[in-house]
Gaussian input, Z-matrix of N, CA and C with variables (Angstrom, degrees):
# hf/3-21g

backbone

0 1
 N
 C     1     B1
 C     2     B2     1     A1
 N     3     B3     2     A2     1     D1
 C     4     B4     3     A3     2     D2
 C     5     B5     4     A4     3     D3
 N     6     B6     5     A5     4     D4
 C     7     B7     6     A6     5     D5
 C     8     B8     7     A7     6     D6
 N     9     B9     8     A8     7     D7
 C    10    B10     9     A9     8     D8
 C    11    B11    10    A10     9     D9
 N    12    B12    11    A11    10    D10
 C    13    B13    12    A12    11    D11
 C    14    B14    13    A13    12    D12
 N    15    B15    14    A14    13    D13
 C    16    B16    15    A15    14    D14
 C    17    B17    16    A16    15    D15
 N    18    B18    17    A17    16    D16
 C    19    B19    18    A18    17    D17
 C    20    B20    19    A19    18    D18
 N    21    B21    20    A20    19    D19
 C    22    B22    21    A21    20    D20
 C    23    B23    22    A22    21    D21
 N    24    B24    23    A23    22    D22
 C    25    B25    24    A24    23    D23
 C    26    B26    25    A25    24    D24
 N    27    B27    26    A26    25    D25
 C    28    B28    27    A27    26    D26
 C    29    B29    28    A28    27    D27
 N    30    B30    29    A29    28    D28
 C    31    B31    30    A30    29    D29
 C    32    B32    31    A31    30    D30
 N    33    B33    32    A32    31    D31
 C    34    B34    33    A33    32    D32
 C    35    B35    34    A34    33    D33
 N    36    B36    35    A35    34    D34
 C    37    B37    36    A36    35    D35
 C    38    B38    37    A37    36    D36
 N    39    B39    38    A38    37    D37
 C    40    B40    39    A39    38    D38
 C    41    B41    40    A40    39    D39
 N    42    B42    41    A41    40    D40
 C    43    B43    42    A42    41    D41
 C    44    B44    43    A43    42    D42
 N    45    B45    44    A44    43    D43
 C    46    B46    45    A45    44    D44
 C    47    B47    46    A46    45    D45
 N    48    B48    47    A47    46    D46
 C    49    B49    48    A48    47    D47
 C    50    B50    49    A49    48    D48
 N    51    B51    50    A50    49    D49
 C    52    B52    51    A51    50    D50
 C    53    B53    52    A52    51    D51
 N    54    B54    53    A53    52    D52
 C    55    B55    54    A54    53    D53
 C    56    B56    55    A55    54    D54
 N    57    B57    56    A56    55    D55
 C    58    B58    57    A57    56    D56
 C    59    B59    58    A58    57    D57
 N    60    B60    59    A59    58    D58
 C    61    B61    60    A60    59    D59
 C    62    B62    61    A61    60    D60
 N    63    B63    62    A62    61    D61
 C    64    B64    63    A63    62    D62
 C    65    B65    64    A64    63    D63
 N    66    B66    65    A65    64    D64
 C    67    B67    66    A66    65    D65
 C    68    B68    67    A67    66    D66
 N    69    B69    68    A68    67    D67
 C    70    B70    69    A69    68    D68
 C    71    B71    70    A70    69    D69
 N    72    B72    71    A71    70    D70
 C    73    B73    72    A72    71    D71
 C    74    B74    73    A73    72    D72
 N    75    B75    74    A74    73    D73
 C    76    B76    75    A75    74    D74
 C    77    B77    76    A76    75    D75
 N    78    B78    77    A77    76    D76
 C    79    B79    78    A78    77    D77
 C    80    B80    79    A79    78    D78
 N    81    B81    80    A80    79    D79
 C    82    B82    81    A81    80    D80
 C    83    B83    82    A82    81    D81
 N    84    B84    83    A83    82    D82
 C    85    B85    84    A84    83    D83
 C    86    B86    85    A85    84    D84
 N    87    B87    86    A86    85    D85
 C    88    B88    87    A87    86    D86
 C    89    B89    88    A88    87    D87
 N    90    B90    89    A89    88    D88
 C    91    B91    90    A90    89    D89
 C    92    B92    91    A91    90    D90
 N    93    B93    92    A92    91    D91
 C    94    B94    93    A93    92    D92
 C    95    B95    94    A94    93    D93
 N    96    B96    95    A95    94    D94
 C    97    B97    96    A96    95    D95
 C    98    B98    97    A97    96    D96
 N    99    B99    98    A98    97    D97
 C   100   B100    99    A99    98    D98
 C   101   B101   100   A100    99    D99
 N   102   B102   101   A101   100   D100
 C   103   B103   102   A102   101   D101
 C   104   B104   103   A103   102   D102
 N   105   B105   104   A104   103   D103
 C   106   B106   105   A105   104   D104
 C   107   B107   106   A106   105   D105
 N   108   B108   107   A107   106   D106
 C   109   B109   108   A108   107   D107
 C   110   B110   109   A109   108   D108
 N   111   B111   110   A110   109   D109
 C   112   B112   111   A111   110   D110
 C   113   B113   112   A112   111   D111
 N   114   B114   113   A113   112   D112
 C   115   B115   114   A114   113   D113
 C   116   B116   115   A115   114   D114
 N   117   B117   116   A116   115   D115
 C   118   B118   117   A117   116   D116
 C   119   B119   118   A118   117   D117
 N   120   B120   119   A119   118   D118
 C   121   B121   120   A120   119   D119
 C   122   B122   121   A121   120   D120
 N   123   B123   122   A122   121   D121
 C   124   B124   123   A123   122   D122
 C   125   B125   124   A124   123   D123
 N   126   B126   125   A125   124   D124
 C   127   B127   126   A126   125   D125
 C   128   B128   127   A127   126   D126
 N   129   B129   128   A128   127   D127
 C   130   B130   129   A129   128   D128
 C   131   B131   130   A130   129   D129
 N   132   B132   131   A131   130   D130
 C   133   B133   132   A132   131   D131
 C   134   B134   133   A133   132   D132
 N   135   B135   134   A134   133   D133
 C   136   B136   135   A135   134   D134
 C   137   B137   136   A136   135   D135
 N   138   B138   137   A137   136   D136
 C   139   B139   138   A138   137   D137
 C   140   B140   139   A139   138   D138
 N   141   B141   140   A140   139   D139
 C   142   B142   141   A141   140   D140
 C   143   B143   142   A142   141   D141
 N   144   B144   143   A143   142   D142
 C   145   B145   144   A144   143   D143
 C   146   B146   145   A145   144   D144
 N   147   B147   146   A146   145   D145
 C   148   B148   147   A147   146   D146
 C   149   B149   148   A148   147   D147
 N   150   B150   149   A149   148   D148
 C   151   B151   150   A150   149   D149
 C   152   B152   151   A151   150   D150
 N   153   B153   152   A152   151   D151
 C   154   B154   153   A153   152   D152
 C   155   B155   154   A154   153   D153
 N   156   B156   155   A155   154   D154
 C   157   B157   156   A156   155   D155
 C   158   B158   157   A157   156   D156
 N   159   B159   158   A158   157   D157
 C   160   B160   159   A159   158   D158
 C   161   B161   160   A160   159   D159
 N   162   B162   161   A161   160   D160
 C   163   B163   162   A162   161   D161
 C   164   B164   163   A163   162   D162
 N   165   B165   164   A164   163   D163
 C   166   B166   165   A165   164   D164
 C   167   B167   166   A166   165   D165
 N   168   B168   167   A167   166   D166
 C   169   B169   168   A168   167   D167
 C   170   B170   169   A169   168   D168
 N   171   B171   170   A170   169   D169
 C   172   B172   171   A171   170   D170
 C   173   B173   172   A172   171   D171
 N   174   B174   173   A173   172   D172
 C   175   B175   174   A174   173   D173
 C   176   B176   175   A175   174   D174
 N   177   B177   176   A176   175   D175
 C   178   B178   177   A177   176   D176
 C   179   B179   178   A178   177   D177
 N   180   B180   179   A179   178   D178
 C   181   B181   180   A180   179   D179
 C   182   B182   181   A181   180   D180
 N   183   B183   182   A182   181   D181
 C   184   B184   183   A183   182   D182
 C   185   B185   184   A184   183   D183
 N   186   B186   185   A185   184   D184
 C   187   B187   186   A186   185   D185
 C   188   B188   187   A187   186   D186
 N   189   B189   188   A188   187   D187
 C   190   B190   189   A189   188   D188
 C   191   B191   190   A190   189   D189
 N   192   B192   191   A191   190   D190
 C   193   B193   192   A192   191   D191
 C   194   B194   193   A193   192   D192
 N   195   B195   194   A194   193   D193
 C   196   B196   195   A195   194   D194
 C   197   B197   196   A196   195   D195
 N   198   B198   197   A197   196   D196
 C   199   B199   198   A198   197   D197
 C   200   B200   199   A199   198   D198
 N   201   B201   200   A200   199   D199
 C   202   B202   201   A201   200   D200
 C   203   B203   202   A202   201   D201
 N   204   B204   203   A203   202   D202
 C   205   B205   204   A204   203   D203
 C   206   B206   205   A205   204   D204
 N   207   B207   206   A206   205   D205
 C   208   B208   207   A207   206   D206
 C   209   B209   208   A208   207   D207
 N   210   B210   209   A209   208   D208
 C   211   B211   210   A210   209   D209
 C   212   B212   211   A211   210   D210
 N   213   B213   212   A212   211   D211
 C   214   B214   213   A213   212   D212
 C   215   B215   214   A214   213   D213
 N   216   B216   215   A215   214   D214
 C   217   B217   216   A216   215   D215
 C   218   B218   217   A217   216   D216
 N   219   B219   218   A218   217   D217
 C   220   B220   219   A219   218   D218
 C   221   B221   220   A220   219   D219
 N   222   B222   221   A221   220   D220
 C   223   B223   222   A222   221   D221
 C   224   B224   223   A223   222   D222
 N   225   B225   224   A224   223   D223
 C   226   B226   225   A225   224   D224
 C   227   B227   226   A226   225   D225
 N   228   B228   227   A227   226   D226
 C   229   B229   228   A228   227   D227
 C   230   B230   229   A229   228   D228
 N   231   B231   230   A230   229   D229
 C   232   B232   231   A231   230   D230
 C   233   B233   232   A232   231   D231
 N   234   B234   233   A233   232   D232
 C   235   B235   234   A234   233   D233
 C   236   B236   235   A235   234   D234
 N   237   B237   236   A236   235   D235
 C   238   B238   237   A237   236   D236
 C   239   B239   238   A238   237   D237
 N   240   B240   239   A239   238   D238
 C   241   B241   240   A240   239   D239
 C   242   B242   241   A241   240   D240
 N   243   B243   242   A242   241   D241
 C   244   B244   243   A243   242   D242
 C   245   B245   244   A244   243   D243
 N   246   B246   245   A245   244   D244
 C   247   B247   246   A246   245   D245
 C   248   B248   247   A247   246   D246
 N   249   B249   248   A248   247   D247
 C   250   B250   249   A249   248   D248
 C   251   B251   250   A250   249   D249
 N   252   B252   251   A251   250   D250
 C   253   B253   252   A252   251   D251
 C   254   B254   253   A253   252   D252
 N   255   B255   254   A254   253   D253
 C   256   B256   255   A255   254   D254
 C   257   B257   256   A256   255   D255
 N   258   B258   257   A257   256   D256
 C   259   B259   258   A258   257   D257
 C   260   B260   259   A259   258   D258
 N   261   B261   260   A260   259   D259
 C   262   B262   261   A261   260   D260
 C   263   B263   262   A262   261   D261
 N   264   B264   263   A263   262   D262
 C   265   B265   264   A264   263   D263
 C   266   B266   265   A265   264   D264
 N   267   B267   266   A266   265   D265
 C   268   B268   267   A267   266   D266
 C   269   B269   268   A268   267   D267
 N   270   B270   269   A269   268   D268
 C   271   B271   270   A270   269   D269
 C   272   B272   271   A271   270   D270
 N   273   B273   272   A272   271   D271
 C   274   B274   273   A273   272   D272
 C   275   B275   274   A274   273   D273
 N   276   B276   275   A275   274   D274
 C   277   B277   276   A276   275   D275
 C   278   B278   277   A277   276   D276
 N   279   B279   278   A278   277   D277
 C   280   B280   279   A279   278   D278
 C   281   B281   280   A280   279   D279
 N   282   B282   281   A281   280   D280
 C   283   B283   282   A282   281   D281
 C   284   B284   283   A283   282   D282
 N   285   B285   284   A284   283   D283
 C   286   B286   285   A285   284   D284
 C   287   B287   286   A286   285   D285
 N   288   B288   287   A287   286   D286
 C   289   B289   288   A288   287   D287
 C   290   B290   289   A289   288   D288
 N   291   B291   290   A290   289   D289
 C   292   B292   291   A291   290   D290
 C   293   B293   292   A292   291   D291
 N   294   B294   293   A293   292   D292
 C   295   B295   294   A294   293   D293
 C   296   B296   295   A295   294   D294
 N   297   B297   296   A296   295   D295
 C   298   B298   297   A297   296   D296
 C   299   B299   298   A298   297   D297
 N   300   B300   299   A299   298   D298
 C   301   B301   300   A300   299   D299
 C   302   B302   301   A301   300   D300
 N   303   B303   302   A302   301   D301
 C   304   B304   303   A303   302   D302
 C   305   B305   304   A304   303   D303
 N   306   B306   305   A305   304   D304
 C   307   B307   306   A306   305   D305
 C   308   B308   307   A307   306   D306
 N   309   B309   308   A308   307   D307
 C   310   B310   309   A309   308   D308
 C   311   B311   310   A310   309   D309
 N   312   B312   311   A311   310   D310
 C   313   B313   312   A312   311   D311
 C   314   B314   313   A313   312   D312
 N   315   B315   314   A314   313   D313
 C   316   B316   315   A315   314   D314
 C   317   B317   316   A316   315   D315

   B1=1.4436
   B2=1.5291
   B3=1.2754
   B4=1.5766
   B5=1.6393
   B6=0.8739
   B7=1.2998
   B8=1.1734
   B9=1.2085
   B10=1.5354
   B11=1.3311
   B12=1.3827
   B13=1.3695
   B14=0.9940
   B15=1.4325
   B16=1.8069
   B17=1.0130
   B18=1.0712
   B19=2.1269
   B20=2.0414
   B21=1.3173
   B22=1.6543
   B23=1.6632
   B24=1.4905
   B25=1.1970
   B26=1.2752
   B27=1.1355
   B28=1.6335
   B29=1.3893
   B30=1.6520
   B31=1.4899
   B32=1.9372
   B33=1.1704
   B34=1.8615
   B35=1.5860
   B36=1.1288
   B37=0.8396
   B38=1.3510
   B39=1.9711
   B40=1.3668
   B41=1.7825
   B42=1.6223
   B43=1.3757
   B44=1.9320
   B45=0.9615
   B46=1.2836
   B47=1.6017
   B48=1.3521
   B49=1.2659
   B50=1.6690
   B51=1.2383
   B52=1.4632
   B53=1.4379
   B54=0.9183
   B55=1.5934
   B56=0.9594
   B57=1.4884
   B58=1.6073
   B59=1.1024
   B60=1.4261
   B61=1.2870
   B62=1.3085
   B63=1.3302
   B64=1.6688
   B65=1.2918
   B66=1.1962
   B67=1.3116
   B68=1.4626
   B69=1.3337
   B70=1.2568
   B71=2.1219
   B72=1.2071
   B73=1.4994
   B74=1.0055
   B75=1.4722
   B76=1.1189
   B77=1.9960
   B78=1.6520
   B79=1.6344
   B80=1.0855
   B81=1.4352
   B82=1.9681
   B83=1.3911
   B84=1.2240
   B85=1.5276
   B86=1.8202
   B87=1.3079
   B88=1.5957
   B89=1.7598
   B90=1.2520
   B91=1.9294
   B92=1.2715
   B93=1.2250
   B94=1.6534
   B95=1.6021
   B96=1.7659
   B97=1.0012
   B98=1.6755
   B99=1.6580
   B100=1.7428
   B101=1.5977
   B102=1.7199
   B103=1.3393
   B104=1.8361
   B105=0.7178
   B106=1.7239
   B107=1.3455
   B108=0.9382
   B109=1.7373
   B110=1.7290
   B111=1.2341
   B112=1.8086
   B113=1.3760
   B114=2.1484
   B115=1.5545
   B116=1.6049
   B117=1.4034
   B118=1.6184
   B119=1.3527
   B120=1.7065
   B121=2.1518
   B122=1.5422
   B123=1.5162
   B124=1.0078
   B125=1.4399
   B126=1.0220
   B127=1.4699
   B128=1.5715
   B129=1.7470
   B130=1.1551
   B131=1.7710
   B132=2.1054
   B133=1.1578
   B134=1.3492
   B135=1.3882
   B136=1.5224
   B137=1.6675
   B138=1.4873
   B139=1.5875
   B140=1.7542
   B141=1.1413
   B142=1.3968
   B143=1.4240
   B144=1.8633
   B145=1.5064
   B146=1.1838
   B147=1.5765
   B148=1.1070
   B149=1.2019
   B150=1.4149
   B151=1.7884
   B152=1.2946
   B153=1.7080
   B154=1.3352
   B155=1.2307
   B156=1.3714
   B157=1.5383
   B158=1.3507
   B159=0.6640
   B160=1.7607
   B161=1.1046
   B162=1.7656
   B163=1.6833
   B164=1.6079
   B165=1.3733
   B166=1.3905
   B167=1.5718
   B168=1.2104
   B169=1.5103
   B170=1.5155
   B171=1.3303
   B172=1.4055
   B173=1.2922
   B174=1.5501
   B175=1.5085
   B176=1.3373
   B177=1.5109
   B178=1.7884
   B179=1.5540
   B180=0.7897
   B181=1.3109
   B182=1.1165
   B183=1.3627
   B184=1.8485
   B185=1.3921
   B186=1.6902
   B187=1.3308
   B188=1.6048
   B189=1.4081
   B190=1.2181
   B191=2.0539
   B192=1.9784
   B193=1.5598
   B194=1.3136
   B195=1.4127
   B196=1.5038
   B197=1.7951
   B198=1.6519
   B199=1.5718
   B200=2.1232
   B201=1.0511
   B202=1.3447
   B203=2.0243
   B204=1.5999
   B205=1.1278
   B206=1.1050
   B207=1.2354
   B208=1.5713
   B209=1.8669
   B210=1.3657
   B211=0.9457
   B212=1.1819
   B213=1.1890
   B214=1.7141
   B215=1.2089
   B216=1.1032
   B217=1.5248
   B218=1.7400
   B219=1.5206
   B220=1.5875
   B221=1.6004
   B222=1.2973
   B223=1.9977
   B224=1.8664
   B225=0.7870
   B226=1.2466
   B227=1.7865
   B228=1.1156
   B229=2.1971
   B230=1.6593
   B231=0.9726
   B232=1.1638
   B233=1.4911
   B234=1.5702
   B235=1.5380
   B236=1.3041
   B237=0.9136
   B238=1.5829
   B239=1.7893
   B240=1.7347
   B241=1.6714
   B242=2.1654
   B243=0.9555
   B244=1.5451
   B245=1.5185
   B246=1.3134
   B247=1.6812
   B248=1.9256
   B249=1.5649
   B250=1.2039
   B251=1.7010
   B252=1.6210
   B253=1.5892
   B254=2.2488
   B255=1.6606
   B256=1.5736
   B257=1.6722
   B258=0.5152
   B259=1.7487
   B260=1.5826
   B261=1.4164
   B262=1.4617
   B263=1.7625
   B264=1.5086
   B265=1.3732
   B266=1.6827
   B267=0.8924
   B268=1.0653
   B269=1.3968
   B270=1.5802
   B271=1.6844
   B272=1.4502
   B273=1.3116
   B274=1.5800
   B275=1.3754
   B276=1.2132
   B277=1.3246
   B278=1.8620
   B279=1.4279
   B280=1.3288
   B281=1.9543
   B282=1.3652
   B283=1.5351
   B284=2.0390
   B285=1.6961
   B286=1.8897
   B287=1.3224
   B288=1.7544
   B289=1.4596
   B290=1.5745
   B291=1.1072
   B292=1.6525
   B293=1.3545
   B294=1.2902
   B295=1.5217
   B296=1.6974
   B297=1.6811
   B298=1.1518
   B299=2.1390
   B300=1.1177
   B301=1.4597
   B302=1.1333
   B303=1.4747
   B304=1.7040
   B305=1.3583
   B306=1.6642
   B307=1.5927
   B308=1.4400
   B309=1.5234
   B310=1.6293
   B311=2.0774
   B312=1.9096
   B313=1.2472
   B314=1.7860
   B315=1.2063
   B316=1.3698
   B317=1.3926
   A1=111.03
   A2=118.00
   A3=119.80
   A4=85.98
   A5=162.41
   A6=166.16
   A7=108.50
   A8=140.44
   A9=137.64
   A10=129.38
   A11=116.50
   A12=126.85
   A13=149.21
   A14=109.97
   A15=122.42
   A16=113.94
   A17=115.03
   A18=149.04
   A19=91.47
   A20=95.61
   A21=91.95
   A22=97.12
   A23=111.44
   A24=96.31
   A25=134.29
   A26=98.15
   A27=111.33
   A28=115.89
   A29=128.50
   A30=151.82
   A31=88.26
   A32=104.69
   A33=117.27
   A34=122.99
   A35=121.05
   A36=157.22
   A37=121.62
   A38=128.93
   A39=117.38
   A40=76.80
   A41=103.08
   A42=131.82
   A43=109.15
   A44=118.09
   A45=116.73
   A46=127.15
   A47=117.01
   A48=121.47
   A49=126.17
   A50=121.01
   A51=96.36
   A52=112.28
   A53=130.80
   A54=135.15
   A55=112.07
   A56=125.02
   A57=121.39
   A58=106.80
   A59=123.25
   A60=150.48
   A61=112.97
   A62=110.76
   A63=121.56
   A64=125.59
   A65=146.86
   A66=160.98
   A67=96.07
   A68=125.35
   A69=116.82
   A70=122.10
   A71=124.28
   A72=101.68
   A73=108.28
   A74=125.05
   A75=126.42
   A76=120.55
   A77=89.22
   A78=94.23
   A79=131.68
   A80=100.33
   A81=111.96
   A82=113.40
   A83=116.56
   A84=129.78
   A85=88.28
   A86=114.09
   A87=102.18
   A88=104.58
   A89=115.84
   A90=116.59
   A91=102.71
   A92=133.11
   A93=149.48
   A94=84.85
   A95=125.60
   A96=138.34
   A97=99.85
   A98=102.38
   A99=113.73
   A100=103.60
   A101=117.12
   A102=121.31
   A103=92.48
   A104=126.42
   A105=133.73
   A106=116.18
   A107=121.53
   A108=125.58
   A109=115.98
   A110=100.79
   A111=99.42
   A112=104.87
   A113=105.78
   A114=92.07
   A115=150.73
   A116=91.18
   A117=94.22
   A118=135.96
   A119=95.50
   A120=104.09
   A121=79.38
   A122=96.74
   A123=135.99
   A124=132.62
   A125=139.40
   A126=136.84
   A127=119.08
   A128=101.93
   A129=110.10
   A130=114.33
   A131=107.80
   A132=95.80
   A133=93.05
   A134=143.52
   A135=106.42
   A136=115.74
   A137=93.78
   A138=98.85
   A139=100.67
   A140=130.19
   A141=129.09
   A142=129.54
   A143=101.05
   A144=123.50
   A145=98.62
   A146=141.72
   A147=140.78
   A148=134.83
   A149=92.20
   A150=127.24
   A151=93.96
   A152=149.72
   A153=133.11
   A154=135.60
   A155=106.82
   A156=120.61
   A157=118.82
   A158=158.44
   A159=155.62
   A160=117.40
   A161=100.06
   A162=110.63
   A163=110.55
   A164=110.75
   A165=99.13
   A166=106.48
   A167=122.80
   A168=120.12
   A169=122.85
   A170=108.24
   A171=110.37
   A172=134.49
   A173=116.69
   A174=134.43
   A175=108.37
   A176=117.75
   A177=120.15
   A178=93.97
   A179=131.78
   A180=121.98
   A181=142.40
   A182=104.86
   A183=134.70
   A184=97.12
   A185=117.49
   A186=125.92
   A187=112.80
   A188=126.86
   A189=114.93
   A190=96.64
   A191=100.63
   A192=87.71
   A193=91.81
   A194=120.63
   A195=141.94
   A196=92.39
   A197=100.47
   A198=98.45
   A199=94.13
   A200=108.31
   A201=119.30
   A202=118.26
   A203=101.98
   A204=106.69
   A205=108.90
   A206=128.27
   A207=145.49
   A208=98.55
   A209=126.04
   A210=124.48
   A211=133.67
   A212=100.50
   A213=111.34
   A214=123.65
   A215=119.67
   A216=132.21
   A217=83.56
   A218=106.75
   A219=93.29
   A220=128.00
   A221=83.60
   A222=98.85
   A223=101.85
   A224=124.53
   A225=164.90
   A226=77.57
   A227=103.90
   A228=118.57
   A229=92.51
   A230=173.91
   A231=162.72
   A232=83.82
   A233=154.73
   A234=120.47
   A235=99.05
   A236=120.30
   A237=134.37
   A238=134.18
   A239=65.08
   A240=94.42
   A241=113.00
   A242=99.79
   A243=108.65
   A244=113.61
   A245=120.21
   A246=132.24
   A247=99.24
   A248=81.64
   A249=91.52
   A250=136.32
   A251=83.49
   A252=101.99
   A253=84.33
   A254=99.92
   A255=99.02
   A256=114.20
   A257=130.30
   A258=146.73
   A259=121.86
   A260=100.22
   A261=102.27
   A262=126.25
   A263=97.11
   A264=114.52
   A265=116.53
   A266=122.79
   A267=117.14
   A268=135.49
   A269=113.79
   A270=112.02
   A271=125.18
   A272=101.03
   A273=96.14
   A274=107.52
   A275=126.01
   A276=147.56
   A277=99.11
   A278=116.22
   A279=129.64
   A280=96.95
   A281=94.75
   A282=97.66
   A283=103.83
   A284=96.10
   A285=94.36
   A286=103.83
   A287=118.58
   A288=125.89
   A289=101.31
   A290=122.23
   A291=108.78
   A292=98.99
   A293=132.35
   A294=124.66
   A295=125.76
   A296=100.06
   A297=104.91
   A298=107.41
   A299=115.94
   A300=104.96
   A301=114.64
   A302=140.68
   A303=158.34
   A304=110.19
   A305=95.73
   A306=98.41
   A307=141.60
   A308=89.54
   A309=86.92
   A310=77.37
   A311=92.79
   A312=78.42
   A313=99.22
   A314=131.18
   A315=135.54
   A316=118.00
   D1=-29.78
   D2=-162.23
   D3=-88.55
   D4=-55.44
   D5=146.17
   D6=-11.76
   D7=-77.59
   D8=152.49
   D9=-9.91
   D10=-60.43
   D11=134.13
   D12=-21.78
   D13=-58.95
   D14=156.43
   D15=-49.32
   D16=-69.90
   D17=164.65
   D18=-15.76
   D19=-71.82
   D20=-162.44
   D21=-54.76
   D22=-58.96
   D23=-177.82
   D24=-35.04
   D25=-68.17
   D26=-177.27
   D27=-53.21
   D28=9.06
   D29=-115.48
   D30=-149.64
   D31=-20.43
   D32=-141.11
   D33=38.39
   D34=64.64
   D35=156.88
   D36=-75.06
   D37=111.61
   D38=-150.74
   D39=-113.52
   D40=158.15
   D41=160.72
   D42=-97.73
   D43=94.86
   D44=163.20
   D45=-115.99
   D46=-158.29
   D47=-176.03
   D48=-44.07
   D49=147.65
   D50=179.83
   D51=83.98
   D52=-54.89
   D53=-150.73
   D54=122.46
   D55=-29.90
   D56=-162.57
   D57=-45.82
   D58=163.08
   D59=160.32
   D60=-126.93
   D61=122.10
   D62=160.97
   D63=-135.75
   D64=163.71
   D65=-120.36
   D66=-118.19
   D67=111.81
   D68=-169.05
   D69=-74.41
   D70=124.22
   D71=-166.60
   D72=48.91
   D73=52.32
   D74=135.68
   D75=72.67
   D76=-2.08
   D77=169.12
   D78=-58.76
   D79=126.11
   D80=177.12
   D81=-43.70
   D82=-46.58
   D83=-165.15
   D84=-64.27
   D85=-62.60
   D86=-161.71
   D87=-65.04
   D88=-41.55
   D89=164.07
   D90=-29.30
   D91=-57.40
   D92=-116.83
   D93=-100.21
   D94=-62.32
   D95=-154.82
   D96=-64.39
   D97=-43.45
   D98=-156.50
   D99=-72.62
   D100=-16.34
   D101=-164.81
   D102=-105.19
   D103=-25.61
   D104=174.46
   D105=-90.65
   D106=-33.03
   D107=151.63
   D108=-71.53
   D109=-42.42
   D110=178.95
   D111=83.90
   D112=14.99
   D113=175.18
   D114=-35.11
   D115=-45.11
   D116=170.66
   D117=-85.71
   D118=26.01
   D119=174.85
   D120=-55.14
   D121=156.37
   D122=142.93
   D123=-47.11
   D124=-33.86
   D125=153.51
   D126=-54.67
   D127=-43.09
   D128=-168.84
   D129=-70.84
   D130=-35.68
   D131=-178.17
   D132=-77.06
   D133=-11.87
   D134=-167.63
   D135=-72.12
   D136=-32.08
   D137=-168.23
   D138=-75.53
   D139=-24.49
   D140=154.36
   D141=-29.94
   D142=-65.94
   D143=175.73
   D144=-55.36
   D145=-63.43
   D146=158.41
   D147=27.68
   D148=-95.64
   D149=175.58
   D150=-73.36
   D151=-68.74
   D152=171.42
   D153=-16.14
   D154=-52.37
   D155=161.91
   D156=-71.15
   D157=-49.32
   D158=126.53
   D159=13.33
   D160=-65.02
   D161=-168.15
   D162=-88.81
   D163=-5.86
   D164=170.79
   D165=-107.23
   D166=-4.33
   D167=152.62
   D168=-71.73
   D169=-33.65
   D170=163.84
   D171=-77.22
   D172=-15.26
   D173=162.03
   D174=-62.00
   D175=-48.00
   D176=-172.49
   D177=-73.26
   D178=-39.19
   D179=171.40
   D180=-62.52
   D181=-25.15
   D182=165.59
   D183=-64.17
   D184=-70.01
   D185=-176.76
   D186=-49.10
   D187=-31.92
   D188=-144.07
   D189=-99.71
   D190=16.48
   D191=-170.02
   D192=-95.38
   D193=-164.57
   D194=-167.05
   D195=-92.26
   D196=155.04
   D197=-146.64
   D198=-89.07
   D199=2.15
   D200=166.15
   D201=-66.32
   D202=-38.46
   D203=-175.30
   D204=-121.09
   D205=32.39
   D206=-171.65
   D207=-98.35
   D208=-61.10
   D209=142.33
   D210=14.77
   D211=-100.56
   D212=160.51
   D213=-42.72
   D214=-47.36
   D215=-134.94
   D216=-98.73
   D217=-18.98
   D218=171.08
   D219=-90.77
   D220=-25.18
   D221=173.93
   D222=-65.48
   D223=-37.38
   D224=-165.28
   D225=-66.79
   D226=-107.56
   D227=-176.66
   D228=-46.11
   D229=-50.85
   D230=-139.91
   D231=-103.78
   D232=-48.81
   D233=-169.78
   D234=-112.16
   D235=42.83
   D236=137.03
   D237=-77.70
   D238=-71.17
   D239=-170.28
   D240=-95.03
   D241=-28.31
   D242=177.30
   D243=-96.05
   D244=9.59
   D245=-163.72
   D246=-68.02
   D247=-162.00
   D248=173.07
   D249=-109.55
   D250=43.60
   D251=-153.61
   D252=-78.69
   D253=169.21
   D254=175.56
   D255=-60.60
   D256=-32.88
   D257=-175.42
   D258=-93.14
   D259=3.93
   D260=-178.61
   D261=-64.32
   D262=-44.39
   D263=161.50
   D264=-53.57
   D265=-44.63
   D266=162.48
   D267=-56.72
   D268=-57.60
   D269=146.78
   D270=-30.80
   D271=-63.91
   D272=-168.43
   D273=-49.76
   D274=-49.64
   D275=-158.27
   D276=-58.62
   D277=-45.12
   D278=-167.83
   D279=-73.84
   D280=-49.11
   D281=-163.32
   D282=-60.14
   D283=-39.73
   D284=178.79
   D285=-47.93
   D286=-57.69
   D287=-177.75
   D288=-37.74
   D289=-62.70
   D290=-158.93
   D291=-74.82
   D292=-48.75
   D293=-176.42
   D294=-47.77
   D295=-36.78
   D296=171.09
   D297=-79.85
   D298=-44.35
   D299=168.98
   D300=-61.92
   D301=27.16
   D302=-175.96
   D303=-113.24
   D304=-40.42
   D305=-132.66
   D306=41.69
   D307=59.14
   D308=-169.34
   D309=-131.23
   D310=157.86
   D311=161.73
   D312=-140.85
   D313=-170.75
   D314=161.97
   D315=-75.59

């Protein structure tokens, strides 16, 4: 699975809302990857949306401590949430999307 992942990425292949996966600008390679992986079954985006929602509830929560324990609390959300779990690439990927639709960064 973590390979698949890489694969789409490296494929341009976007992680967004939902779980979805789509082909970034419209690249063949990321189409190509999302239809040979079978990224967007349904099991897969749910357990995607999942962990997305999680990790961006756990980001506002990272953000929302005092800037003393923010620190931590970020090393902390990054080997959690950015690990080497199957779906990680995908998180991370979701959380840049929202941070950059924020404009906020870490």
């Amino acid at each position: 699975m973590v390979g698949r992942v890489r694969r789409a990425r490296d494929a341009k292949a976007v992680f967004g809302d939902f779980g979805i996966v789509a082909a970034k600008d419209g690249e063949p390679r990321g189409q190509a990857a999302i239809d040979v992986f079978d990224l967007n079954r349904e099991a897969l985006k749910d357990e995607c949306n999942q962990q997305q929602v999680k990790a961006v509830s756990a980001l506002k929560e990272v953000l929302g401590k005092e800037a003393d324990e923010r620190q931590k609390a970020v090393g902390t959300y990054l080997h959690v949430w950015i690990g080497p779990s199957a779906i990680s690439g995908s998180v991370r990927a979701y959380v840049a999307l929202r941070l950059a639709q924020t404009n906020c960064t870490l």
